[in-house]
Structure formats: structure tokens, C-alpha cells
N, C-alpha and C positions, 0 to 999 in steps of 0.2 A: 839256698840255705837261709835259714829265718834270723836277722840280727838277736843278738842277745841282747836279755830285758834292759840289762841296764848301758844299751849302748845305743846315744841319741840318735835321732834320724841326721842325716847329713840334709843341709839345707839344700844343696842342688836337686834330691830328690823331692824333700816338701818343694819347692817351685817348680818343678815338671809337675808333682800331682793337683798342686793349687787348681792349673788352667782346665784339667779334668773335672773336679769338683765344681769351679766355675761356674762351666759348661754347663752340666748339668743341675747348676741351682735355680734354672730357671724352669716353671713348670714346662711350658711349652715344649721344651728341648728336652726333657725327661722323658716325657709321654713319645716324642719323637723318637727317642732311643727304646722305647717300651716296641714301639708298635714295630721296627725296625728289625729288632729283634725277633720278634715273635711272626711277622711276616714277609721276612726276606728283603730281596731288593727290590725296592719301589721308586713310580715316580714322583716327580711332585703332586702333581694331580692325584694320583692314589693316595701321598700322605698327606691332602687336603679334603678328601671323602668326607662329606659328613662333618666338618669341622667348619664353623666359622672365623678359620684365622684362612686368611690371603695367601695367596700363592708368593707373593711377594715376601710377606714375611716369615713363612714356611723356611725359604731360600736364604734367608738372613740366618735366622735361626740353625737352618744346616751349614753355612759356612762357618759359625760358631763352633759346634759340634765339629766337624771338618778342622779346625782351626787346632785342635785341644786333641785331634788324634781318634776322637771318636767314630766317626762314621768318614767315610768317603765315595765319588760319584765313580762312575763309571758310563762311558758315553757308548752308547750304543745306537751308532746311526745318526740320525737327531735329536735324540734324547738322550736326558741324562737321570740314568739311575744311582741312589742312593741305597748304602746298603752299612752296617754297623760293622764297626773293625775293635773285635776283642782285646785285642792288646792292651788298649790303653785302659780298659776297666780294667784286668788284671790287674795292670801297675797300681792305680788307686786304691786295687784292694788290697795290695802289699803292705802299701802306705799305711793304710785304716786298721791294719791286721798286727803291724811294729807299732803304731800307736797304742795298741790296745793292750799289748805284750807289758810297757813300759808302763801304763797306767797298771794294768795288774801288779808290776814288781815294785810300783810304789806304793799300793794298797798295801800289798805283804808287809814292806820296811815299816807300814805306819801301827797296822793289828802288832807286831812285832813290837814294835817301841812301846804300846800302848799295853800291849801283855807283861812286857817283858821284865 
């Protein structure tokens, strides 16, 4: 159920979504979530194809991601695959979606005052 416009986010939830947004303000780990997304679960060497960022900080960058709920590994053998875990963008988009709710119900109060 969607909070009502005029009813503020509770801060515990802006600080769970903060670490989401975070996460993904950095290009590198955006793109990382892009490519993830789009091509399943990879290993590092696949999400370094073609790219000149390091293997090394690929694996920074995913523990970030990892960190914040976004993606997580899975070890298969001696490798370890990486693969994007939905949830947590949901929840950011809940965030961004009650944000956006409560900026509209303030627009309205203000055409409203301004009309009225």
C-alpha cells in the first residue's frame, strides 16, 4: 500500500534507501548493475570484457553493490558468480515513488494557495 501524500517518509526507511542510491551513484557500479541485469549471472572476468577497469576494482565495486543489497555472488566450484538481486531496487523505487507522491501533494497545497 502506497503512504499517503501527506504522510512523511519515516527516516529508517530514507537510511535503508540512502545505501541503495549510494551504491549506485557511482558510474562504474551503475553500468555494473546495467550489464547484470541484462546478462544474467557473470563472472568477474566476464564483467571486465572489454572494459578497462581491473579485475581488482571491478570486485571492490561489487562488494559495494553486495554491501547495499544490490547484487550478490554465488560460488560455483572455484568461482564466483555475480548476479543482481531485485529487491533492493524495488525498495529505492518505493522510496522515489513516496517522494514523488509528497512533492506532488505540495505542488497542489501551493497552485491551491496561489489560486485560491
Amino acid at each position: 500500500m502506497s503512504p499517503s501524500p501527506s504522510a512523511p517518509l519515516k527516516r529508517a526507511a530514507l537510511r535503508k534507501s540512502a545505501s541503495i542510491f549510494a551504491a549506485l551513484g557511482d558510474e562504474t557500479r551503475l553500468r555494473l548493475v546495467a550489464v547484470l541485469c541484462a546478462g544474467g549471472t557473470l563472472s568477474i572476468a566476464q564483467l571486465t570484457a572489454g572494459t578497462d577497469i581491473t579485475r581488482q576494482a571491478v570486485t571492490k565495486h561489487l562488494q559495494v553493490l553486495a554491501d547495499a543489497g544490490l547484487v550478490r555472488d554465488v560460488k560455483i566450484g572455484r568461482e564466483r558468480l555475480w548476479e543482481f538481486d531485485p529487491a533492493k531496487l524495488e525498495e529505492g523505487r518505493r522510496s522515489l515513488e513516496a517522494i514523488a507522491q509528497q512533492w506532488d501533494h505540495a505542488l497542489m497545497k501551493l497552485k491551491l494557495a496561489v489560486e485560491g
